[in-house]
N, C-alpha and C positions, 0 to 999 in steps of 0.2 A: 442175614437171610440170603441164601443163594439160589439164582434163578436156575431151572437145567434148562442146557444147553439146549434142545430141540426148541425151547419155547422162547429163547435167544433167537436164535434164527429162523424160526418163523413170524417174532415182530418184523425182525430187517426186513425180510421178504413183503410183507404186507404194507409195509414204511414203502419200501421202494415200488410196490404195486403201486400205491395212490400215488404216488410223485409222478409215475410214469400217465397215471390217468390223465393226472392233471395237468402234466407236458403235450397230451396230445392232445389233450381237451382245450388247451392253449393254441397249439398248432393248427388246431382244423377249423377253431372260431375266430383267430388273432384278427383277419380282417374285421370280423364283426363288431369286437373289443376295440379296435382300432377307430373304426364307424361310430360307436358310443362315444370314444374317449373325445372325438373331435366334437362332435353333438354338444356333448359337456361345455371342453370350450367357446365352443358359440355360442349359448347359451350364455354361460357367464360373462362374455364380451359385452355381450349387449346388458343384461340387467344390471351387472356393477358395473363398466367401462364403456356404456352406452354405445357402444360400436359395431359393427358387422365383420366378422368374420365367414370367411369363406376360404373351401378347399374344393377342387376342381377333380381329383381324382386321390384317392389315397391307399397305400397297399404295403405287405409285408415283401420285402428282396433277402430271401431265405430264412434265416432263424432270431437275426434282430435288426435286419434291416430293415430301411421305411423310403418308400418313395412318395412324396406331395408333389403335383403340381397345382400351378394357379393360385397361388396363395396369398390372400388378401386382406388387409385390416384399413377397414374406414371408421374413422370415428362422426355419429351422425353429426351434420349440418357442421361439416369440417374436410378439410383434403383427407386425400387416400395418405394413411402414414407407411404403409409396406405392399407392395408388390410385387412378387416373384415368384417367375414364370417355374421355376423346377427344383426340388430340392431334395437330395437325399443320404440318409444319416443311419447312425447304427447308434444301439444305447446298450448296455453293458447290464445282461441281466441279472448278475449274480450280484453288481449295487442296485440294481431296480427290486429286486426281493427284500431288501433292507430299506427300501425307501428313499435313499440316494441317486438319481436321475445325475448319469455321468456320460456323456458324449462320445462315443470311441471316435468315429468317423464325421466328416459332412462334406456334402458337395453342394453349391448352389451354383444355379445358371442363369443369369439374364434378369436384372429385377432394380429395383429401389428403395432406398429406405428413406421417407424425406420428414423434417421437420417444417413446417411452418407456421405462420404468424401472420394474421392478417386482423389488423385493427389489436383490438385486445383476446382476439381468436388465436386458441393455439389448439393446434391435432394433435396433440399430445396433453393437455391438459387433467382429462381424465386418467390419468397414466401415474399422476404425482400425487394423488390422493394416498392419505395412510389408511393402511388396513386396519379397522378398526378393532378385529379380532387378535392383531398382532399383539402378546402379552408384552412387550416392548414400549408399547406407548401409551400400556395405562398402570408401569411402573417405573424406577429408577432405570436408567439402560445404563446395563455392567458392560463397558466400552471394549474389554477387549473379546469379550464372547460375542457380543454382535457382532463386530468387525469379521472375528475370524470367519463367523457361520455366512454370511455376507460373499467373503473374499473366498471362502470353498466352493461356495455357492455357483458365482460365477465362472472361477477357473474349470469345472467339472462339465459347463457349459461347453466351455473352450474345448474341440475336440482334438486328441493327440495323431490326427491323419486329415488334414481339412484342404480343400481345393476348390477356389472360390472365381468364378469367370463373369466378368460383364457386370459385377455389380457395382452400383452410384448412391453414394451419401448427398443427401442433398441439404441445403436448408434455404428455407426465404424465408426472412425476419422483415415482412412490410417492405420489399423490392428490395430490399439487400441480400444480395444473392451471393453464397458460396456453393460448389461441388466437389467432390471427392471421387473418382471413379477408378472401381479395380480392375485393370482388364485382365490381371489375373495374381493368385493367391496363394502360395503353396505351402503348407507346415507337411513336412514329410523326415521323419526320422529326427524328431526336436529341430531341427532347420529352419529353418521360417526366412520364406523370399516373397516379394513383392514389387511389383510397379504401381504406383499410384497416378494419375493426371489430377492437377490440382486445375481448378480456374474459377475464377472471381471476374465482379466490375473491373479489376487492376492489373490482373494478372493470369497468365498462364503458364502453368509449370507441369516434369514429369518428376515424379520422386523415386527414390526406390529406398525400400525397408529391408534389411535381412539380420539374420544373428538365429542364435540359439533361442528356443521357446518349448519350457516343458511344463504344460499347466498342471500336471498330476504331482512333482517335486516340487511347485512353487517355483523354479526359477526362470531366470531369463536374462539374457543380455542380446539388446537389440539397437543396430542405428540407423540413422536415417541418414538419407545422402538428396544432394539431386544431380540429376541426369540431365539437364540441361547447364548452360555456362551460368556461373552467379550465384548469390547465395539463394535459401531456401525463404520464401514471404511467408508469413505465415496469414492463413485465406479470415476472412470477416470482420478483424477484429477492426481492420480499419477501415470496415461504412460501420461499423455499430457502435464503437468507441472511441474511435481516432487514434488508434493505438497503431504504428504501424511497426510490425516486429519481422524480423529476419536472421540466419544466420546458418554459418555452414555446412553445420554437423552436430546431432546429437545421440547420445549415447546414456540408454538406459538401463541399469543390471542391477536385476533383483536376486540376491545371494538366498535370503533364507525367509521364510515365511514361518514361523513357529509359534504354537503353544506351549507354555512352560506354568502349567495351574492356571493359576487367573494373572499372566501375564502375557501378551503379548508381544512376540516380538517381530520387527519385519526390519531386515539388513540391506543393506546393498549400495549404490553409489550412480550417479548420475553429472553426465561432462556436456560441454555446450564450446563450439569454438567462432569466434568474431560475431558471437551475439550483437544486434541490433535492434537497437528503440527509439522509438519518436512519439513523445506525446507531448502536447502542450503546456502538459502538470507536472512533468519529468525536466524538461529542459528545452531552452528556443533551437536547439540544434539536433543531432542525431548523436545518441550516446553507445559508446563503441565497448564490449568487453570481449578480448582477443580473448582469452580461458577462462572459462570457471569449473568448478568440480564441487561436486558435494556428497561425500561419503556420509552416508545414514545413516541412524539407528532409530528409528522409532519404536517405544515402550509406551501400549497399550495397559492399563488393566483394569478393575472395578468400577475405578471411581476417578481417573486421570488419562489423559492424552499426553504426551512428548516428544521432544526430540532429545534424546540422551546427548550429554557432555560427554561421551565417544565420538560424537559425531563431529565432523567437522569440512568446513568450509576453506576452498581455495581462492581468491580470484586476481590473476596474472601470480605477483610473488606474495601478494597479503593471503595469510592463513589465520581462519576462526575458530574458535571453538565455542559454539553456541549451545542454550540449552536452554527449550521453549517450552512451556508447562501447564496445561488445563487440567485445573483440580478441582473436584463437586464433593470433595470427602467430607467436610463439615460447613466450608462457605466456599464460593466460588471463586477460585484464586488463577492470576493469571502472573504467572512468571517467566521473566529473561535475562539469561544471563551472556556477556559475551568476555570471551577472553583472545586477546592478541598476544599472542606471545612475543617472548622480545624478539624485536626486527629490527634491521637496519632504517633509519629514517627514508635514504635517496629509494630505496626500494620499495617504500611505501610510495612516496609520490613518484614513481613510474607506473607503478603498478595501478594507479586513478583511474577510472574509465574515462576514455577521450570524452568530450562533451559535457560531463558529468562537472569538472573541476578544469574550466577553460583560461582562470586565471592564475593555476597553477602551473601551467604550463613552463617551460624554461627554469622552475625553480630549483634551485641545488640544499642539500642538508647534506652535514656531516655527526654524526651520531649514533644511539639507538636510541629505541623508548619499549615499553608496553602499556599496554590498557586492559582494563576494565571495568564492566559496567554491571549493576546490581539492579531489577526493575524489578519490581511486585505489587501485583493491586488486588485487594478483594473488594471484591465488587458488593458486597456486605457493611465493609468496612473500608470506607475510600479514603477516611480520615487517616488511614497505616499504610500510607502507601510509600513504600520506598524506592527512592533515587539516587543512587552511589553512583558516581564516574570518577574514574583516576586513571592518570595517566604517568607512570614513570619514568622521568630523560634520566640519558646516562650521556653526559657532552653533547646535549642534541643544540646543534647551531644551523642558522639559515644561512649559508656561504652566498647565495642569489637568489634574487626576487623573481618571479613569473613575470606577467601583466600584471599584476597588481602588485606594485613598490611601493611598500608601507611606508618606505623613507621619507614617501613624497610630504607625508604628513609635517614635518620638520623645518620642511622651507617653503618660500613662495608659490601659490599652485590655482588653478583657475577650477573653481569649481561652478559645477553648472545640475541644476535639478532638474527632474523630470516629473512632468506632471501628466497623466494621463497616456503615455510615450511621446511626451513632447519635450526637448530640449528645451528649458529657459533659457533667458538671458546670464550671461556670464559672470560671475563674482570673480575677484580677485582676494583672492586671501595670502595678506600682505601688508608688509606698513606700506607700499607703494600705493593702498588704496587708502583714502582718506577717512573711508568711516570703518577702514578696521578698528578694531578697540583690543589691545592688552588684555590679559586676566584682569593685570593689579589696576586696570585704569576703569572697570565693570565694580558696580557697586555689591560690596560685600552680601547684601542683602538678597541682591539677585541670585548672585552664588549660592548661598543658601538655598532660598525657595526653591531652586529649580531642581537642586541635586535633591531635594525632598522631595520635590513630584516625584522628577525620572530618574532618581537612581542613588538611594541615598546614604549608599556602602560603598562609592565610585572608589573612592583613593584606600580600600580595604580587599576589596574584591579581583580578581585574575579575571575578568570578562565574561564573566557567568556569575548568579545567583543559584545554589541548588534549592535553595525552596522556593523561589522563585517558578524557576523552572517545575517541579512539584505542584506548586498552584494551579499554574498551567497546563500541564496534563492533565490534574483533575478536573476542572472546566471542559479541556477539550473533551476529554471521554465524555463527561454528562451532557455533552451538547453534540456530541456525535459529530463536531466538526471541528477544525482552527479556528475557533471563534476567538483566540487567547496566545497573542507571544509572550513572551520573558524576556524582551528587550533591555540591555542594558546601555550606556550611553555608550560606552564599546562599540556595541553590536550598530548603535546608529550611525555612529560615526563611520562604520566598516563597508554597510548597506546605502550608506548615501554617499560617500566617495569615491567607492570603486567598484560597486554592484550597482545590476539594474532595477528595476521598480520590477520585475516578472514576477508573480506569485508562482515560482517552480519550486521545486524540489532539490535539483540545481543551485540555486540562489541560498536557498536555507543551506545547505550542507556547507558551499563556500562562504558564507558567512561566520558559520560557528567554527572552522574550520581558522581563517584570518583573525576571528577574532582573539584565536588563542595564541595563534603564533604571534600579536601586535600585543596580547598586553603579557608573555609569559619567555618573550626574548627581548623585553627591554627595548623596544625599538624605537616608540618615544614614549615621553616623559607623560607620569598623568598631567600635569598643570596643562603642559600642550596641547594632551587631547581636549582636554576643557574650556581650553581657548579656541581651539578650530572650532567645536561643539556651536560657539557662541556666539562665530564668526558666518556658519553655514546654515545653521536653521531658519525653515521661512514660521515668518513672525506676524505675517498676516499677509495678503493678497499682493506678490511680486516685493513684499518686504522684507531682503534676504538679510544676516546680521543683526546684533544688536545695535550696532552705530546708526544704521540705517531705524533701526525697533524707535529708538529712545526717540529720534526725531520726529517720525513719522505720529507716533501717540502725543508726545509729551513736550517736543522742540528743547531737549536738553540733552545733555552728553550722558553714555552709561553710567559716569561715578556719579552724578547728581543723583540718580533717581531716588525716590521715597521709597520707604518699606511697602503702603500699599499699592505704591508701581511696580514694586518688582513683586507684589502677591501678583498683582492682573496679568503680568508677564508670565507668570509660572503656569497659571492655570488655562492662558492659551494657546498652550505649545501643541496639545494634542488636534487640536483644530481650530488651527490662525487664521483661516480662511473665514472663520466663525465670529471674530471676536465680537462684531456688531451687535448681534443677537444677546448677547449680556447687557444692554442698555434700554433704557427706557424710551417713549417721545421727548421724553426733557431731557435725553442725554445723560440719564445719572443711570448707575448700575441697576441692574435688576435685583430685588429681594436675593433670590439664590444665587447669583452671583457672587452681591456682601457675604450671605451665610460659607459659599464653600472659601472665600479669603479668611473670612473670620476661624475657619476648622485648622484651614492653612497653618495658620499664626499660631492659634494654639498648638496644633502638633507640634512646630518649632519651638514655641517655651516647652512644652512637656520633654522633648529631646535635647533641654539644653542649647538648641543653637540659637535662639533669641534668647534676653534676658527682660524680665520687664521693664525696664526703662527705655527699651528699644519701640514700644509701643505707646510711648507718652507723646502726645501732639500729635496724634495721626490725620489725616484729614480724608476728606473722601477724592476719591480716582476724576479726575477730571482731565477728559482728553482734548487736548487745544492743538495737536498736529493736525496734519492733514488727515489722518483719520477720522475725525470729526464728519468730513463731507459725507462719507459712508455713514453714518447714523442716521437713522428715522424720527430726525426731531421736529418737532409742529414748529408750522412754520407763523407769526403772531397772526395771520388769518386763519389761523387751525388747519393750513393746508400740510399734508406733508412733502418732506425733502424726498424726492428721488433717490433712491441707491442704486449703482452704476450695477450692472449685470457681471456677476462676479460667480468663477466653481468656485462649489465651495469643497474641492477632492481635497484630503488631510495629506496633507504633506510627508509625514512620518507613520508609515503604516505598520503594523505590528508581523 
């Protein structure tokens, strides 16, 4: 069917009649509509966000411009969260008819934006509430359509012309006080320049920011510097956390922000140079990394968050290839993987952050290696959780030792514990000492027991347990803390000879770190280690050794001991400080005591390392050393013995 032509051209006509009404009907009321739209706002400030809103003057500056002064948001019976004195902006009518609120312009002049915290009061509080109407939160949320609509959301905020004077970020977190102030801002022609004045409790510094910023393409690359001598502090984190962080220069570019269906994708790369850290969970010193770089890919979509194995990680000469994984497709799955490509060894250990690895220091490798590592836990299914680590040498040798010369292990050497950060008295591990004791001269029985407790794969094992370890993460995860190491007698021997007692982060890595190079380059013998093992552990309160154990309990040498002396030894290595506490007034063991010797003994017949004939003629544990005076025995006027005031801090910490 075809229209004629006149009746063609007199819809257009009539089309564009009402457009034009309604452009002037726009123009000649916009103040009005303007006056409503703010009403609105206020309105809703206070009934859903219990706050007061106010505007001082409000007006059209030609065809989309907007000028506010006085601009005010208090949340009731809380500080003022925003003040400022003049602000004015343009918004882009032809996304405002589609619904879209996109920023062309903004100037603001003279104001603040402050967070604070006062007891459990916070001005912002009302502000983190979910929108109950949000169809997002009372269905699955498809992660990469949120994100996107989210990150559109914002960037269209961002205007592509902005010039910003006098304004200050503030925050007080309960007298911890940081600020931020812009004396001035300028995004002109995707450009983006800044001075910032930083100052804290600690610190006063000026910054400047520049680089390219184009929030309507998605991208950006932008660095920060500072304009004063020294690195950059970074402001609160050290009254609110202890965290005290610094560093010369950073560098942020964001390449590509895309939708591809229901995937999202977001590119780009991000550089950091003489980062600095200080926290007392990190390490007792300041941990130093000259470069790092981290080229991106993050893939969004349905039902997963990542970081794509495209991506990858630099820091000094070590190079990663990681790949991080939140999955809700059918059970909640969280996976990591990391791959080190092959590298030279001496380049890995230069490349350690200062601080981080203090006793590798001075160390020399000749070689390559690579690694990888396999992690996966569904939090549905904790019982499949998997733990692969492999490491493959190709000639990897330790040509020199750091600070910590595993050699030492091999010959005479003065070892000294620390309890609470306190140096003990001195051990000499040595035949120069008289109550050192041999392997072969420690009673087989003991041998046994003990490698059953702590470790009873010692002469099968490289320094690690992988289910071991396994166990221990799944405890940690369901306890939400370390509640749980994977110590092996390795790891003890590694931790109490040339590390300190610090619960860091630090401590762990150089740990598991020594401990591979001490049982996976030969350096000494297992028997060796088993022997130091047995020469160094405290065996109950300043009782270091077993030559010193056997006396102190029993007044006989290591080879004498009974099988169920060397059960009572076995089961008090985790807390020797304790042993008392397993006895009665009369000095005899406690019920549960006997029960866990008794489990002992069995598991060793069940494992073959006892045979029954080993446990004919047993008798019971009677302590006749000078341990003795330490028991709570009734004294024949039913008084009791005194016990000396003794820590009772565990020696061997996990």
């Amino acid at each position: 069917m075809k229209f004629p032509k006149q009746k063609i051209i007199k819809a257009i006509a009539i089309l564009a009649l009402v457009l034009i009404v309604l452009f002037l009907g726009f123009y000649f009321f916009r103040d009005s509509l303007l006056k409503q739209a703010i009403a609105k706002v206020t309105l809703k400030m206070n009934t859903e966000y219990n706050s007061k809103f106010s505007v001082k003057s409000a007006s059209f500056d030609g065809l989309s411009g907007i000028k506010l002064t006085d601009v005010i948001l208090v949340p009731n019976n809380a500080d003022t969260l925003c003040n400022i004195q003049k602000i004015e902006t343009s918004i882009s009518l032809s996304n405002l008819f589609i619904g879209d609120v996109q920023v062309g312009t903004l100037k603001i002049n003279n104001g603040y934006i402050q967070l604070v915290k006062k007891g459990k009061v916070r001005n912002f509080d009302a502000f983190l509430k979910k929108d109950k109407s949000d169809p997002d939160t009372n269905e699955k949320r498809k992660y990469a359509t949120f994100a996107y609509r989210i990150i559109s959301k914002l960037l269209n905020l961002v205007p592509t012309d902005m010039n910003l004077e006098n304004l200050k970020f503030k925050i007080d977190d309960n007298g911890k006080k940081a600020s931020i102030a812009i004396s001035k801002l300028v995004l002109n022609n995707k450009q983006l320049e800044t001075n910032l004045h930083v100052q804290s409790k600690n610190f006063d510094q000026r910054w400047n920011i520049k680089g390219f910023a184009d929030p309507r393409s998605k991208k950006a690359d932008i660095r920060f510097f500072n304009l004063d001598t020294g690195a950059i502090r970074v402001p609160y984190l050290d009254e609110r956390y202890n965290l005290k962080a610094s560093f010369d220069s950073i560098r942020l570019n964001v390449a590509n922000i895309e939708k591809d269906g229901s995937e999202l994708h977001i590119d780009g790369y991000t550089s950091i140079t003489n980062l600095k850290i200080n926290h007392p969970k990190i390490a007792s010193r300041d941990v130093i990394i000259k470069n790092a770089r981290f080229d991106y890919r993050f893939l969004l979509g349905d039902d997963f968050i990542s970081i794509d194995s495209t991506s990858a990680m630099q820091l000094n000469k070590i190079k990663v290839r990681p790949y991080v994984s939140y999955n809700t497709e059918k059970d909640t799955v969280y996976t990591l993987k990391v791959d080190i490509p092959k590298m030279h060894a001496q380049d890995f250990i230069v490349s350690l952050p200062d601080g981080l690895f203090t006793h590798f220091q001075g160390m020399e490798a000749t070689g390559n290696f690579d690694y990888k590592l396999d992690f996966k836990f569904n939090k549905n299914k904790p019982n499949t959780l998997v733990f692969d680590s492999k490491l493959n040498k190709e000639n990897l040798k330790i040509t020199k030792y750091g600070e910590a010369n595993l050699n030492k292990l091999n010959g005479e050497f003065v070892y000294r514990a620390i309890i609470q950060n306190v140096l003990q008295r001195p051990v000499l591990v040595g035949n120069s000492n008289s109550n050192y004791t041999p392997l072969d001269q420690i009673s087989p029985y003991l041998r046994k027991s003990v490698l059953t407790t702590e470790d009873p794969s010692f002469f099968s094992h490289r320094g690690f347990i992988n289910e071991a370890f396994k166990q221990s993460i799944l405890k940690n995860i369901k306890t939400k803390k370390f509640s749980r190491g994977a110590s092996t007698i390795s790891m003890q021997l590694i931790k109490n000879v040339f590390l300190t007692r610090e619960k860091t982060l630090s401590r762990k890595l150089e740990e598991i770190l020594l401990v591979y190079i001490l049982e996976n380059n030969r350096v000494v013998s297992k028997e060796r280690m088993l022997e130091v093992y047995f020469n160094i552990i405290e065996w109950g309160p300043n009782v270091y050794g077993i030559g010193e154990a056997s006396h102190f309990y029993f007044q006989k040498s290591p080879s004498l001991l009974s099988l169920d002396e060397c059960l009572f030894l076995a089961t008090i290595i985790p807390k020797p400080r304790k042993f008392m506490y397993q006895f009665n007034d009369e000095g005899n063991l406690r019920d549960y005591a006997v029960q866990n010797q008794k489990f002992l003994s069995n598991l060793m017949l069940r494992r073959g390392v006892l045979v029954s004939e080993d446990t004919i003629g047993r008798m019971p544990v009677y302590v006749s050393g000078n341990a003795r005076s330490l028991l709570r025995i009734k004294a024949p006027d039913s008084t009791v013995v005194p016990v000396d005031s003794l820590s009772i801090d565990d020696e061997f910490d996990l």
